[in-house]
PAGUKOL-983970 format. One record per residue (C-alpha): residue in three letters; y, x, z. Coordinates in steps of 0.5 Angstrom, whole numbers, plus 500, padded with zeros to 3 digits. Example, Ala and Ser with C-alpha at 12.3 -4.5 7.8 and 13.67 -1.06 7.14 Angstrom:
% PAGUKOL-983970
(site 'ALA',(491,525,516))
(site 'SER',(498,527,514))
***
This chain:
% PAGUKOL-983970
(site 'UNK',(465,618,549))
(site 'UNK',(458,617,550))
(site 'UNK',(453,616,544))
(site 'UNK',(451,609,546))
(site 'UNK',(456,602,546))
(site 'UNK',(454,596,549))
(site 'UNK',(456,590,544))
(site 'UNK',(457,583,547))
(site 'UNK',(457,577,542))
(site 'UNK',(458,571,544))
(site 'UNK',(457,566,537))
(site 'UNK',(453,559,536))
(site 'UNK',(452,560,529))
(site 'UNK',(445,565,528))
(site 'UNK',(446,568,520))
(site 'UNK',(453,570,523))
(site 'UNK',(450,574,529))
(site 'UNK',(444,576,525))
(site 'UNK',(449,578,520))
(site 'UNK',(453,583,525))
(site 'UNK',(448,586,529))
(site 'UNK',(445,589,522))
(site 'UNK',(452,591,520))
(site 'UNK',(453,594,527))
(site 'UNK',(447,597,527))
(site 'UNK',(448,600,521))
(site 'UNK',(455,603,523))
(site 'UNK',(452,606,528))
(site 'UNK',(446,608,530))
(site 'UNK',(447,607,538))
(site 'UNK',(450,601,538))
(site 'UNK',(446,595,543))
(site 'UNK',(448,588,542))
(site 'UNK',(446,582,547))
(site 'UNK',(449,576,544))
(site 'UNK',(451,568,547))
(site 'UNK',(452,561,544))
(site 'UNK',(457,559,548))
(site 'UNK',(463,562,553))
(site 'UNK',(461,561,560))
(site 'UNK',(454,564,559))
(site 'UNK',(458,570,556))
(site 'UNK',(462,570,562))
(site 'UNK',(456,571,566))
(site 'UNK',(454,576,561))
(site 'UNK',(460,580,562))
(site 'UNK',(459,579,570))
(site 'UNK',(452,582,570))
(site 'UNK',(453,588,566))
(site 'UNK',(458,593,562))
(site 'UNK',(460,593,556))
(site 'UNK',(464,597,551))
(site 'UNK',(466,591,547))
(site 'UNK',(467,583,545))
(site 'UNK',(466,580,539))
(site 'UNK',(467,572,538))
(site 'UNK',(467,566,535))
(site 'UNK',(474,561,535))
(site 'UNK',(469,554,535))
(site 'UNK',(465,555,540))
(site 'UNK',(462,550,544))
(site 'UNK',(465,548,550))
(site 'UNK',(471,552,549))
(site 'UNK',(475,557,544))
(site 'UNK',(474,563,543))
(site 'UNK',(483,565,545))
(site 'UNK',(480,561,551))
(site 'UNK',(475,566,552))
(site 'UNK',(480,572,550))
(site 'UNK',(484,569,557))
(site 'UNK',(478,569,561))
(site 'UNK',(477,576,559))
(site 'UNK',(483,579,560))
(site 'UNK',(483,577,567))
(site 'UNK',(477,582,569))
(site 'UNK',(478,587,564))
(site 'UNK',(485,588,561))
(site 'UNK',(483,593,557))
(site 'UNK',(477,591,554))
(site 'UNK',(477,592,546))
(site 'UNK',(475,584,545))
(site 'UNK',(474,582,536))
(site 'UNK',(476,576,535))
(site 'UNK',(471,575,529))
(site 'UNK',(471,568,525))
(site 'UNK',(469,564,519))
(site 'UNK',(475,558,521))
(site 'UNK',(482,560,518))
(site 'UNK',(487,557,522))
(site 'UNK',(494,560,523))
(site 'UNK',(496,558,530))
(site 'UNK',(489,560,532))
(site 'UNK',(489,568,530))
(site 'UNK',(497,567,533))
(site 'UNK',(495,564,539))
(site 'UNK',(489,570,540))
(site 'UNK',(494,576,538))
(site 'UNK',(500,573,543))
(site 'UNK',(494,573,548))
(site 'UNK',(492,581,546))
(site 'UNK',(486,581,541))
(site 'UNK',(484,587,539))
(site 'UNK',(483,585,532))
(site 'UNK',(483,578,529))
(site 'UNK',(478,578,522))
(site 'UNK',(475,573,518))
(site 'UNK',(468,572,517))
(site 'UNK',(469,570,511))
(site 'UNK',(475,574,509))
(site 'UNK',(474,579,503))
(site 'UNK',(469,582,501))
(site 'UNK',(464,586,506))
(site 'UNK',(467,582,512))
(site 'UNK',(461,584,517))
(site 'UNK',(462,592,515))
(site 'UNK',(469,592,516))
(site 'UNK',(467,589,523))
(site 'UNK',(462,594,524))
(site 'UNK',(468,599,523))
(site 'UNK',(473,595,527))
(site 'UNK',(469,595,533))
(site 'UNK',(467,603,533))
(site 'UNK',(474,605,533))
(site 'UNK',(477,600,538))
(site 'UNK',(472,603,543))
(site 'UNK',(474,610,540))
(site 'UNK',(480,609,542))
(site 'UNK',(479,606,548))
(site 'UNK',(475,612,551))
(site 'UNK',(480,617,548))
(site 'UNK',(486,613,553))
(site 'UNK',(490,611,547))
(site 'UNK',(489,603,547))
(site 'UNK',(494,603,554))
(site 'UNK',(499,606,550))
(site 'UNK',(498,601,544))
(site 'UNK',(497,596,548))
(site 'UNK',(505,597,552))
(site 'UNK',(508,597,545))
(site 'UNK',(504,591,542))
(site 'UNK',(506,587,549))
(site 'UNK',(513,588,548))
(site 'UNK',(513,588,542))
(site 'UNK',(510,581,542))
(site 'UNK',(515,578,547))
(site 'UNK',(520,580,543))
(site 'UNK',(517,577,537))
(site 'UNK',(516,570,541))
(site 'UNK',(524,570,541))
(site 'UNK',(524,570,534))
(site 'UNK',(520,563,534))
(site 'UNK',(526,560,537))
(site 'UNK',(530,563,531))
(site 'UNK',(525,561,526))
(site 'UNK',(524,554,529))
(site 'UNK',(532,553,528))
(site 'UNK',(531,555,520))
(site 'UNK',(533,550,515))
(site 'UNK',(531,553,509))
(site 'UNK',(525,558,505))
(site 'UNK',(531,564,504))
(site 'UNK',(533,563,512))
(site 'UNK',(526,564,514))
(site 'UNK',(525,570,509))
(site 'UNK',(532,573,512))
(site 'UNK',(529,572,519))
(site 'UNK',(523,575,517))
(site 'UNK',(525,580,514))
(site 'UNK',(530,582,520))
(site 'UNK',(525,581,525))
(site 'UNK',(520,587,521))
(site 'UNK',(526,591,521))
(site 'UNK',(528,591,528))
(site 'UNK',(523,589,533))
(site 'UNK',(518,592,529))
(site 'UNK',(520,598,527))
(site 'UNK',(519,597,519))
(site 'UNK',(526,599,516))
(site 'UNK',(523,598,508))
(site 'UNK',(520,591,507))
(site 'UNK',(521,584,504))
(site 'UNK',(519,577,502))
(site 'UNK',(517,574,496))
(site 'UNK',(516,567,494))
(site 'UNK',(512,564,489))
(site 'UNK',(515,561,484))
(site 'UNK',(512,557,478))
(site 'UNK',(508,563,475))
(site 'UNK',(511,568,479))
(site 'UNK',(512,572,485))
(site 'UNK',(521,571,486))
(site 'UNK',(524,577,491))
(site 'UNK',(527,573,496))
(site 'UNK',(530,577,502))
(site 'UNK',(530,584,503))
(site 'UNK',(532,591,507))
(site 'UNK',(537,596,505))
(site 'UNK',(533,601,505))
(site 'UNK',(528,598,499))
(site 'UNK',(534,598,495))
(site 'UNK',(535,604,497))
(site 'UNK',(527,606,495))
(site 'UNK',(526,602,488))
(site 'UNK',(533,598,486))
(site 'UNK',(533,591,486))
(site 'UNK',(526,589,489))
(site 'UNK',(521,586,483))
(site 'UNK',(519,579,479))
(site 'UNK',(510,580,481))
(site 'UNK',(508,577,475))
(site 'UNK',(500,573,476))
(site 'UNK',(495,579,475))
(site 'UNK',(502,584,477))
(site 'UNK',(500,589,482))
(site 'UNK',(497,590,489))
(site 'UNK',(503,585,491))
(site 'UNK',(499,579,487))
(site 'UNK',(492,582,489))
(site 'UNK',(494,580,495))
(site 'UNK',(497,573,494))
(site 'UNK',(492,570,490))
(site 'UNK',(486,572,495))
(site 'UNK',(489,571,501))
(site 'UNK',(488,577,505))
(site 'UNK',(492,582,509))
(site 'UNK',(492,589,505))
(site 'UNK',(493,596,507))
(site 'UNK',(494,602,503))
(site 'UNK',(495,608,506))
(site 'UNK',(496,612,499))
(site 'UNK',(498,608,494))
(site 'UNK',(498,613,489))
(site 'UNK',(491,613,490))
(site 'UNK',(490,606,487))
(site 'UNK',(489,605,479))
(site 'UNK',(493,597,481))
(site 'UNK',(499,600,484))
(site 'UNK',(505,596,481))
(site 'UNK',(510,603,480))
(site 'UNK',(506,609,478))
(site 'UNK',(513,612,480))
(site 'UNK',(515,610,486))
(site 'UNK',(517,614,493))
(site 'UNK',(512,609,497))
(site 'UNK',(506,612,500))
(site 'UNK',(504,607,505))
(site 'UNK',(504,599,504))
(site 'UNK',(502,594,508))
(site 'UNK',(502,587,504))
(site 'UNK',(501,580,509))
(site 'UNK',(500,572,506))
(site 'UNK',(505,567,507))
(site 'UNK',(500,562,505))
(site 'UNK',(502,559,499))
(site 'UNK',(508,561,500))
(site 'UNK',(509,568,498))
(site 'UNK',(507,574,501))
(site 'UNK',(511,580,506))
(site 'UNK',(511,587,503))
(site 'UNK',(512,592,508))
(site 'UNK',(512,600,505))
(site 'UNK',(513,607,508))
(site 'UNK',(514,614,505))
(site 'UNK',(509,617,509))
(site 'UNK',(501,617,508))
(site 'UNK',(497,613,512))
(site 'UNK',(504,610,516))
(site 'UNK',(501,604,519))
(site 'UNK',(495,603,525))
(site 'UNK',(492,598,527))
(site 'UNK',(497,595,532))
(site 'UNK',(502,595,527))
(site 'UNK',(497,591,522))
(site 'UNK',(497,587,528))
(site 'UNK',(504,585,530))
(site 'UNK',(505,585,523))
(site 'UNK',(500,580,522))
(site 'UNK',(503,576,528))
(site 'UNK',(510,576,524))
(site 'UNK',(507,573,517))
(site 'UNK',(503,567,522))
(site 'UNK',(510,566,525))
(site 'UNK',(513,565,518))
(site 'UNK',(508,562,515))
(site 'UNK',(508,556,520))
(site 'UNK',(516,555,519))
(site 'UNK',(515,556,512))
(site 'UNK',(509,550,512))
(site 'UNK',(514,546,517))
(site 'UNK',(519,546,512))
(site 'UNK',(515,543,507))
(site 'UNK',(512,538,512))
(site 'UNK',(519,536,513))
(site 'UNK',(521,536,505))
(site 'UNK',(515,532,504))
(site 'UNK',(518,527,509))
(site 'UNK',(524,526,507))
(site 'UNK',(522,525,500))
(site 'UNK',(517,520,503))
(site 'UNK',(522,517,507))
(site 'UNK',(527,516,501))
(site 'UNK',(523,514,497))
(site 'UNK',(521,508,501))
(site 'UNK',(529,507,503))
(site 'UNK',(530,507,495))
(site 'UNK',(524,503,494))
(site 'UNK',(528,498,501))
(site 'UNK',(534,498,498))
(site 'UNK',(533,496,491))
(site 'UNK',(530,488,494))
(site 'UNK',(534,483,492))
(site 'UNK',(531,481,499))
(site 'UNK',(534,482,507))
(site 'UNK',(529,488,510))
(site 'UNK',(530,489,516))
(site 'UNK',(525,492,524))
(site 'UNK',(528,489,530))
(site 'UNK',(527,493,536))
(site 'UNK',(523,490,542))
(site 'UNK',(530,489,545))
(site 'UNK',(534,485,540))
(site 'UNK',(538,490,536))
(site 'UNK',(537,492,528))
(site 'UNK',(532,499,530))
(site 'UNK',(533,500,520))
(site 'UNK',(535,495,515))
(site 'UNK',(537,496,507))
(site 'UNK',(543,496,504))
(site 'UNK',(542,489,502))
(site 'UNK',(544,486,509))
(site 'UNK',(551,490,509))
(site 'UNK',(552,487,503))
(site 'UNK',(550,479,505))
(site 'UNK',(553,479,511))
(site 'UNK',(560,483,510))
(site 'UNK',(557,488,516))
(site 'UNK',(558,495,516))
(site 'UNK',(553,499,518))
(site 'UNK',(556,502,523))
(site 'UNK',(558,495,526))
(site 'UNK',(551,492,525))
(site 'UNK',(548,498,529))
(site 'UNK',(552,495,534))
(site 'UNK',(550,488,534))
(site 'UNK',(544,484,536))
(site 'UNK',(539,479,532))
(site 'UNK',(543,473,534))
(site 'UNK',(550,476,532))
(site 'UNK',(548,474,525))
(site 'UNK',(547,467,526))
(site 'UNK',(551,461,527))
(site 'UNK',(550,458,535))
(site 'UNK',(547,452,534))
(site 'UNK',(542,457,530))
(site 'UNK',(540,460,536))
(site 'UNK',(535,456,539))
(site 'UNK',(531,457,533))
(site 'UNK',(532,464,532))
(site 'UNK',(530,466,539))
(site 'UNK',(524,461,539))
(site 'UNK',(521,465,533))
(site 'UNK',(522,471,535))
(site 'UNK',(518,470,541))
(site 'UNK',(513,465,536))
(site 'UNK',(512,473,533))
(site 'UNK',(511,476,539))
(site 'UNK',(506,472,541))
(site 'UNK',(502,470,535))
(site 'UNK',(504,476,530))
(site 'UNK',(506,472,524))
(site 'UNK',(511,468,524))
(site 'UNK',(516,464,518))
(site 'UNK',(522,460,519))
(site 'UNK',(528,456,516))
(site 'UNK',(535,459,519))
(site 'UNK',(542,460,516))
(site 'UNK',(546,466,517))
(site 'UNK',(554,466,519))
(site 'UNK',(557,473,515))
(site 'UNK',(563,476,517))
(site 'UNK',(568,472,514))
(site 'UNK',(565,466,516))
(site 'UNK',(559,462,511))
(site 'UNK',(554,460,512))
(site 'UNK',(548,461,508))
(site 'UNK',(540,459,508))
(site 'UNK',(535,464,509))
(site 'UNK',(527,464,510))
(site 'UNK',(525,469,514))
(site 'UNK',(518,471,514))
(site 'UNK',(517,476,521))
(site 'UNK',(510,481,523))
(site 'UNK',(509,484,529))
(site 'UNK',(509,492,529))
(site 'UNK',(505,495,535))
(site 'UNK',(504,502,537))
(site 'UNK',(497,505,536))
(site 'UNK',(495,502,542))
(site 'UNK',(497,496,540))
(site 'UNK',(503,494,545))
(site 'UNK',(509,491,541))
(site 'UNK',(514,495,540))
(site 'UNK',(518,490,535))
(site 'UNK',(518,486,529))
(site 'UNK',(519,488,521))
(site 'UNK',(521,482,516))
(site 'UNK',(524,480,509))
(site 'UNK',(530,475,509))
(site 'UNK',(530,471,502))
(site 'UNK',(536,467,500))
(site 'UNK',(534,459,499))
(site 'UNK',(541,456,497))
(site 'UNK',(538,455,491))
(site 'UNK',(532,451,492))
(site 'UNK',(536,447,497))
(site 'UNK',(541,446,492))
(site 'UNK',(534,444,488))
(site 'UNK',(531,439,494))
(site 'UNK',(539,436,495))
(site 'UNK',(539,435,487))
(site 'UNK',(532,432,488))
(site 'UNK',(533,427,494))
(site 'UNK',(539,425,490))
(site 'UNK',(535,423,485))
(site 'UNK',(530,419,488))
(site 'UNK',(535,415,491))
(site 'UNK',(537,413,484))
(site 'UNK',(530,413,483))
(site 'UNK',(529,408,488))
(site 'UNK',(536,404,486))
(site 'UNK',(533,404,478))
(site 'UNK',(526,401,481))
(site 'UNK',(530,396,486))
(site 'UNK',(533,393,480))
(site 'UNK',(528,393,475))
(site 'UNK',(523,390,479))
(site 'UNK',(528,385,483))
(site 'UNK',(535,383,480))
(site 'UNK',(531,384,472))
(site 'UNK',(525,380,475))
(site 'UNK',(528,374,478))
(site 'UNK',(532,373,471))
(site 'UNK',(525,373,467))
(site 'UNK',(523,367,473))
(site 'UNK',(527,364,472))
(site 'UNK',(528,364,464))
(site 'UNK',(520,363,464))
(site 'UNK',(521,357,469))
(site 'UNK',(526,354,464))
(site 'UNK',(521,355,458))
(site 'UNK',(516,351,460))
(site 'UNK',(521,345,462))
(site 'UNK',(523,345,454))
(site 'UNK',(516,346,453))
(site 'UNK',(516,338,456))
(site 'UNK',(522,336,452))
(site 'UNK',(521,340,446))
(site 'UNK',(515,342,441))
(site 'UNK',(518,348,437))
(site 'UNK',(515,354,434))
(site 'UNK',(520,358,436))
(site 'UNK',(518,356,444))
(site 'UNK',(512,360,442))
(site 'UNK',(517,366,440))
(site 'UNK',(520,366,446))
(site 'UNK',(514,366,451))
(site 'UNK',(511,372,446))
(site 'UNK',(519,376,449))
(site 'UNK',(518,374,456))
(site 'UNK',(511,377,456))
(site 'UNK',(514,383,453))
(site 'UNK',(519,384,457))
(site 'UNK',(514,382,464))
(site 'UNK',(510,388,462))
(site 'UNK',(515,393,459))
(site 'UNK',(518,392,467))
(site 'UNK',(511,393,470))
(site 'UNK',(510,400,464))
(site 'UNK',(518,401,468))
(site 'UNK',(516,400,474))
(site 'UNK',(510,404,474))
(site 'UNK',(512,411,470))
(site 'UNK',(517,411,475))
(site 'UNK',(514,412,481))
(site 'UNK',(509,416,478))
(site 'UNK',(513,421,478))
(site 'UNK',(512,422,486))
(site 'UNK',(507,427,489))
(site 'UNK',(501,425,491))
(site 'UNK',(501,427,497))
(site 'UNK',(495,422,500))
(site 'UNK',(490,425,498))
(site 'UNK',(482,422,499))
(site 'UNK',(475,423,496))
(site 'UNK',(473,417,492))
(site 'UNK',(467,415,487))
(site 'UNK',(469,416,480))
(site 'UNK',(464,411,478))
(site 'UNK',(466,405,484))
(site 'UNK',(474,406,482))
(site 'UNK',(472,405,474))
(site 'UNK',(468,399,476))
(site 'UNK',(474,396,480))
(site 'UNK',(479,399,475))
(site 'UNK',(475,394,470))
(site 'UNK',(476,388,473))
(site 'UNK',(483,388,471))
(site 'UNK',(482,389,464))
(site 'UNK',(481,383,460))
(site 'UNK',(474,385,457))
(site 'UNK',(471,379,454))
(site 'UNK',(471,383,447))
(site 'UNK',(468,389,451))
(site 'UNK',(462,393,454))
(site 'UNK',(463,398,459))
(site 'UNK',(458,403,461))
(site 'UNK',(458,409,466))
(site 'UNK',(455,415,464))
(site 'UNK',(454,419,470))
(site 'UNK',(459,420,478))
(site 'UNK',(463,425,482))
(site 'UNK',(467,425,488))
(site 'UNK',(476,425,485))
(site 'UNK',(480,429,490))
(site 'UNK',(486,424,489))
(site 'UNK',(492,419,490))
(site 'UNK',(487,413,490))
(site 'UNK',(493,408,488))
(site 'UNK',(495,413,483))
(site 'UNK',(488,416,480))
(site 'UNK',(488,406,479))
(site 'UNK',(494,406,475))
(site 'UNK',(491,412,470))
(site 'UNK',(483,410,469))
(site 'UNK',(486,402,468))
(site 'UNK',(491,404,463))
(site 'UNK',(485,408,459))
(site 'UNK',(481,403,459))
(site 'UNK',(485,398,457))
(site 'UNK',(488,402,452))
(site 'UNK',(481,403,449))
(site 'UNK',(479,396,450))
(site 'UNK',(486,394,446))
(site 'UNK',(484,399,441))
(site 'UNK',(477,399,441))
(site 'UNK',(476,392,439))
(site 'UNK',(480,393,433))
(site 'UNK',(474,388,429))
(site 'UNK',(474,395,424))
(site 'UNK',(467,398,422))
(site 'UNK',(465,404,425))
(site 'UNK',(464,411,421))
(site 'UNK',(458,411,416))
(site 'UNK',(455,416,420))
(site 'UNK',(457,411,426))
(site 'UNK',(451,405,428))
(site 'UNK',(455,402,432))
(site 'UNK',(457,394,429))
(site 'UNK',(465,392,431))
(site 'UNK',(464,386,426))
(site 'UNK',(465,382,432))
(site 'UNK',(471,385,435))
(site 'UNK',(467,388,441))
(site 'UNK',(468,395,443))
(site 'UNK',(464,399,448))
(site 'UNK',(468,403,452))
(site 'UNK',(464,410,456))
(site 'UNK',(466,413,463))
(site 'UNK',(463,420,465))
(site 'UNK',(463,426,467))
(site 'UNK',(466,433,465))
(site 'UNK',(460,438,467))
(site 'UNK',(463,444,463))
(site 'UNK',(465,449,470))
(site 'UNK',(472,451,466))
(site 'UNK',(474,444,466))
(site 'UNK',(472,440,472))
(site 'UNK',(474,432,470))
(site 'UNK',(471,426,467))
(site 'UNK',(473,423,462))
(site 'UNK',(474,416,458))
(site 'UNK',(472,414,450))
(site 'UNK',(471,408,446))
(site 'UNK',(467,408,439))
(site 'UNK',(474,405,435))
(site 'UNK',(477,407,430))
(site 'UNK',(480,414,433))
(site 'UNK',(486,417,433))
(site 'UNK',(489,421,427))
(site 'UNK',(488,429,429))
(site 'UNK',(495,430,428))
(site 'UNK',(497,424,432))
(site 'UNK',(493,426,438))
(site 'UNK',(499,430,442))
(site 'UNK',(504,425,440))
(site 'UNK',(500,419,443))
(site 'UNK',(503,421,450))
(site 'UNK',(511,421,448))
(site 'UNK',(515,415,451))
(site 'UNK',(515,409,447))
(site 'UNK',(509,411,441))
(site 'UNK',(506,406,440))
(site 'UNK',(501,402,434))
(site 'UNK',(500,396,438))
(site 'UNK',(504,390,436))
(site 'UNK',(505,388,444))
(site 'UNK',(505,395,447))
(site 'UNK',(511,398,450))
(site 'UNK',(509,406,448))
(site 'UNK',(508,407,457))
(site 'UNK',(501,407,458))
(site 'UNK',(499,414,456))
(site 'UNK',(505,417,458))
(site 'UNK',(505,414,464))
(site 'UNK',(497,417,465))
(site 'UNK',(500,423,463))
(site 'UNK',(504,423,468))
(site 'UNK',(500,421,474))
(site 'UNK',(495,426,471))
(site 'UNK',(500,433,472))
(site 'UNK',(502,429,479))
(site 'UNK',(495,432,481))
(site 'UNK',(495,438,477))
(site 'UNK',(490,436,472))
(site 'UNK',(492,435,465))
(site 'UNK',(489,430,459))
(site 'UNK',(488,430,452))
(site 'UNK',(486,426,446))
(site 'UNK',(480,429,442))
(site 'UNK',(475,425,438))
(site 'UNK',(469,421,441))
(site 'UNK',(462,422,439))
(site 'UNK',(462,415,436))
(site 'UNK',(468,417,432))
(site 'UNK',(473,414,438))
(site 'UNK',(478,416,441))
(site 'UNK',(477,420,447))
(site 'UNK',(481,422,453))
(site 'UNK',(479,427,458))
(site 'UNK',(482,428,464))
(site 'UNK',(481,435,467))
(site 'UNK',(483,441,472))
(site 'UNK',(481,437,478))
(site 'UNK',(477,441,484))
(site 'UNK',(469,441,483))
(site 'UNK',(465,435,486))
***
């Protein structure tokens, strides 16, 4: 060989090739390196000069270091090529040594990476000029071939130990390597888990590695391929006894490790280390796909349990109408088997006059996304049953429909709640028709003939009678008003608290009363209802306001003459948007403050005990709440809270 070797290194990263051109040079003192960042200036290079050597990188601009490899290969097959790299991907130090790389070796791999560089170049391009590289390289390319065969076999594994027998079977057979067996990892520990005849043979039953155990968890725990060429000469060795000379250990990732051993000295050249390393990439992939597909299935069972555990429909129909997945809850629903569901179209589900509806809302989902709709299913046997669907578009990642997912949820119960419902206000309506018709025209009429027997006769019980008439007038009105206020309000409008007080007060018989308006806001609200409830409060306030009691001692407002002031105003608390209404009477009892709105209580000789159940109802239609408190005058005071901010 002659004194100088010429080096080519392509790589982008500076301290790398910094850092191997001093290792280079140190290892041999008539070593030249030239040196590119990228693939097509080293294919440039190689074509204007000679070179013993190439050392490259794996990213490198433009093209990767294996296609570099290829490129090479083309003009000088036997071009010792060192694939040196800092990225520790399986499938690249694979496809580089499928593809001939002299040597696949990582930057940042154990301790002195560069130094063990330096002496894989020198020796690569010893052998090269001694002739022994083409023997090696026939073997390796055979070899090669042969273990691409064995991916198929890997592929096919559906378990950890089916890899470590195939894996195990190959390093006997293709590589000639009689003595080897894989661990995995195991909790704390390295657990045999296939192995060779011939290791038994060796050493008995292969061992349990316990962390801290041997070369083989040296291996493991950092990740790197070790060769022992006398293990009697290491101090870590696991059996000081045993018959192995030579052992070469190789990762599987996190899985475990690949134990080859040999009863001769220094048994394994590079070639070896380098089919040996191309099997364990093989085993590792199939091994991390293993995991992969396990990660998978939990997932996908996870969520099918997750699915089946709805009470409600889940189902994604295909772009073509039929049932692409479902949970369990379907079958059960409509008496389908899964087998018969498979079969079956969207529409099968549904009665015919359903179809209409079903398909429309299919092609509403298709077009805008979202879509809910109202249909019945028809079960196997025949019943109809009420359903809401509520359907979403799925798209594929470049956003084509490719179907719809949806949850069905059964609704007979709130349809028998709205059937209930609508037979009650037509009872509703028939109990208003009768109060306010056929109990009405008899009052007429029985008023009619009082005030005839008032021209006839002068009788105080005449009086008494005028009093009952009146009563039971305003006890139909208070009927009357509590009945409907049990509606929804649904015709909502924005009005002035202060112009609806004001009209409000003009059908109170204020004559003994003062109303003052403190403050004003817009009400979201039912303007007839919202009329009905600040009436009723302010004739409640008037009818117990002026009482013609005194105030409190602490009170100067003066009720000697019967009269009342009754305030209006507005709630400015964030937490409790709403007005209220309050007098300076004589107040309602703490203890009473709740019962005031139960029917039928009243104080008053001629109440009916409906006005402030009836404001409670109308205030609960609008979703707003009232409640008695004390006024500052030491009234009563209602407040009227819950409604949207002005």
């Amino acid at each position: 060989m002659s004194d100088r070797i010429y080096v080519l290194h392509v790589d982008d990263d500076p301290a790398v090739v910094e850092a191997a051109t001093g290792a280079l040079k140190q290892a041999h003192c008539g070593i030249t390196v030239e040196t590119e960042t990228n693939v097509a200036d080293g294919l440039k290079r190689l074509d204007e000069g000679t070179f013993d050597c190439v050392i490259a990188g794996y990213d490198l601009p433009g093209q990767t270091g294996v296609e570099f490899l290829d490129a090479v290969r083309k003009q000088s097959p036997d071009m010792p090529f060192v694939l040196f790299t800092t990225e520790g991907n399986e499938a690249a130090a694979s496809d580089a040594i499928s593809a001939g790389v002299t040597e696949y070796l990582r930057a940042d791999g154990g301790a002195e990476p560069y130094a063990r560089l330096a002496h894989t170049v020198v020796n690569a391009v010893e052998r090269t000029a001694d002739d022994i590289e083409p023997t090696q390289s026939t073997r390796r390319e055979r070899a090669i071939e042969e273990l691409h065969s064995t991916a198929r076999a890997f592929m096919r594994a559906t378990t950890a130990d089916a890899v470590a027998q195939v894996t195990v079977d190959a390093a006997r057979t293709i590589l000639n390597m009689p003595a080897n067996a894989v661990h995995f990892a195991d909790g704390d520990g390295l657990y045999p888990a296939a192995w060779t005849n011939q290791v038994e043979e060796l050493i008995g039953m292969p061992p349990v590695f316990e962390p801290g155990d041997g070369l083989a968890w040296q291996a493991f725990e950092t990740g790197e391929t070790r060769v022992h060429n006398d293990v009697a000469s290491s101090p870590d060795r696991y059996n000081p006894d045993t018959d192995i000379q030579s052992e070469l250990i190789l990762p599987l990732g996190d899985h475990g490790v690949l134990l080859i051993g040999s009863c001769e000295i220094g048994a394994f050249d590079d070639t070896d280390v380098t089919l040996a390393r191309t099997l364990s990439v093989h085993a590792t992939a199939a091994l991390n796909r293993l995991d992969r597909d396990r990660q998978l299935r939990e997932e996908r069972d996870f969520i099918d349990q997750a699915l089946n555990t709805l009470y409600d429909l889940f189902y994604v129909i295909g772009t073509d109408g039929s049932l692409q997945r479902w949970n369990e809850r379907i079958p059960e629903v409509t008496g389908y088997s899964d087998d018969e569901i498979d079969e079956m179209s969207v529409s099968e589900f549904f009665p015919a006059d359903e179809h209409e509806t079903v398909a429309a809302a299919v092609e509403k989902t298709r077009a805008s996304g979202r879509v809910t709709v109202e249909a019945e299913i028809l079960t196997a046997d025949g019943e109809r049953i009420p359903y809401e669907f509520a359907g979403t578009q799925l798209t594929d990642a470049d956003g084509a429909p490719v179907g719809t997912v949806g949850i069905g949820r059964d609704i007979s119960q709130r349809k028998a709640y709205e059937q209930q419902l609508e037979r009650q206000n037509e009872r509703l309506d028939e109990f208003t028709s009768i109060v306010s018709h056929d109990l009405r025209n008899p009052l007429t009429v029985a008023e009619g003939n009082l005030e005839l027997a008032r021209a006839e006769y002068d009788s105080d019980a005449l009086d008494k009678v005028s009093r009952a008439h009146e009563r039971m007038r305003a006890l139909i009105d208070d009927l009357l008003a509590f009945a409907r206020a049990g509606e929804t309000a649904t015709d909502l409008e924005s009005v002035a608290l202060t112009g609806i007080v004001e009209e409000c007060w003009q059908s109170v018989e204020s004559d003994q009363a003062t109303l003052v308006v403190e403050g004003d806001r817009q009400v979201q609200a039912d303007t007839a209802k919202l009329r009905r409830l600040l009436a009723n409060l302010l004739r409640n306030s008037v009818e117990h306001g002026s009482t013609g009691a005194q105030a409190p001692a602490d009170n100067d407002t003066d009720h000697s003459d019967g009269s009342a002031t009754v305030r209006v105003g507005v709630i400015k608390d964030t937490d409790r948007n709403g007005f209220y209404v309050a007098d300076d009477g004589p107040g309602i009892p703490e203890d009473d403050r709740e019962q005031v709105f139960e029917e039928g209580y009243s104080t008053g000789e001629n109440g009916t005990g409906f006005g402030l159940k009836i404001v409670q109802r109308l205030a609960e239609v609008h979703g707003w709440t009232v409640t008695a408190t004390e006024s500052e005058a030491g009234g009563a005071r209602f407040e009227v809270t819950g409604l949207e901010p002005a």
